[in-house]
N, C-alpha and C positions, 0 to 999 in steps of 0.2 A: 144525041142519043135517042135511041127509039124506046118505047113504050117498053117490049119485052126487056132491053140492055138495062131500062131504069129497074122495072121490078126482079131482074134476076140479081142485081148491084145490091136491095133492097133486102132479097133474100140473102144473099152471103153476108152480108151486115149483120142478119139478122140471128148466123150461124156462127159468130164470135164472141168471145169470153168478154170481149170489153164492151162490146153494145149488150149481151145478157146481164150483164152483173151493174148496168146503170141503170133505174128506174125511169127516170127520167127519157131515155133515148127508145126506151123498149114500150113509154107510153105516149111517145107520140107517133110511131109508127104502127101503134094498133089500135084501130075503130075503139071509142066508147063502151059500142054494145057487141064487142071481139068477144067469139066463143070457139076452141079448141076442143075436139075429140081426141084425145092422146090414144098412143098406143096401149095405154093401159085400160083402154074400154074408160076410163071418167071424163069427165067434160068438165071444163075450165075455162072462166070469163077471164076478163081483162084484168081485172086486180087476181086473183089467184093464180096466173101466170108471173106477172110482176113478181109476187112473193115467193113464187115458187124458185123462181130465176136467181134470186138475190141468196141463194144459199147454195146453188150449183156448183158443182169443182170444175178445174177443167176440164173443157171437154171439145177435142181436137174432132172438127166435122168438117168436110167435104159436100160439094153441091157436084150433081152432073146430071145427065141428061133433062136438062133445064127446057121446057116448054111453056108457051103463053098464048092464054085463047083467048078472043075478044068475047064478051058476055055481053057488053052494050059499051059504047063514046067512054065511059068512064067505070065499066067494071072490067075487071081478067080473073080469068082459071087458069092459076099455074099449077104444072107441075114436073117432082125431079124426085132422085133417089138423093138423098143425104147418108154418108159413109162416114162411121166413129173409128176414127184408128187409132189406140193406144196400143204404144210399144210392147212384145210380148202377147199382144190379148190376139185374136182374129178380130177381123171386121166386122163391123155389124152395121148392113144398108137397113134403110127405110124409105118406102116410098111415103113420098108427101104433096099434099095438094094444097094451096090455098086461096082464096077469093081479095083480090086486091079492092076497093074501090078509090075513086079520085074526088076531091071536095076539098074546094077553099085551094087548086093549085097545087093538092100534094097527095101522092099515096098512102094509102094507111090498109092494112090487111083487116077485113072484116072476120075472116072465116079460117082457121086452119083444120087441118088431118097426118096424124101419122102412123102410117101401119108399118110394123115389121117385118120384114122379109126373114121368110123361116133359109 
């Protein structure tokens, strides 16, 4: 498996009810010093995502137009639209970007972003 196939695997992991709602699985796939620009304009480290996660309802999301740039041997910039489809509702994309880096032999996302597509 290449580089991108690993962090795009990474990111739909990272877009499931059962990898969000485990502490555990959500804090070893994010740096330490992990900070998040949401779409709500606030910014959120590492434990305020954790928490944030652990009280989320379902929520049925989609990956595509999945891209990966090399930054340097051991960082990437991805990015892809994430699509929320609940039954009855319309859909709601988001583009999203994140900064993977590699250390100690495993990826861990340093950096996320997610803006709303109007």
């Amino acid at each position: 498996m290449d580089v991108k196939e690993k962090l795009q695997q990474l990111e739909q992991q990272l877009l499931t009810s059962a990898t969000r709602h485990h502490a555990g699985k959500i804090s070893s796939l994010l740096a330490d010093e992990f900070r998040e620009f949401g779409s709500s304009g606030k910014t959120f480290s590492k434990a305020e995502i954790i928490s944030a996660l652990q009280s989320e309802g379902p929520v049925p999301l989609s990956l595509k137009d999945f891209e990966a740039y090399p930054i340097s041997d051991h960082a990437f910039l991805v990015t892809f639209r994430a699509v929320k489809e609940a039954p009855g509702l319309p859909a709601v994309e988001s583009l999203r970007s994140s900064v993977w880096i590699e250390r100690d032999g495993r990826w861990q996302m340093l950096f996320h972003q997610g803006t709303k597509v109007p």
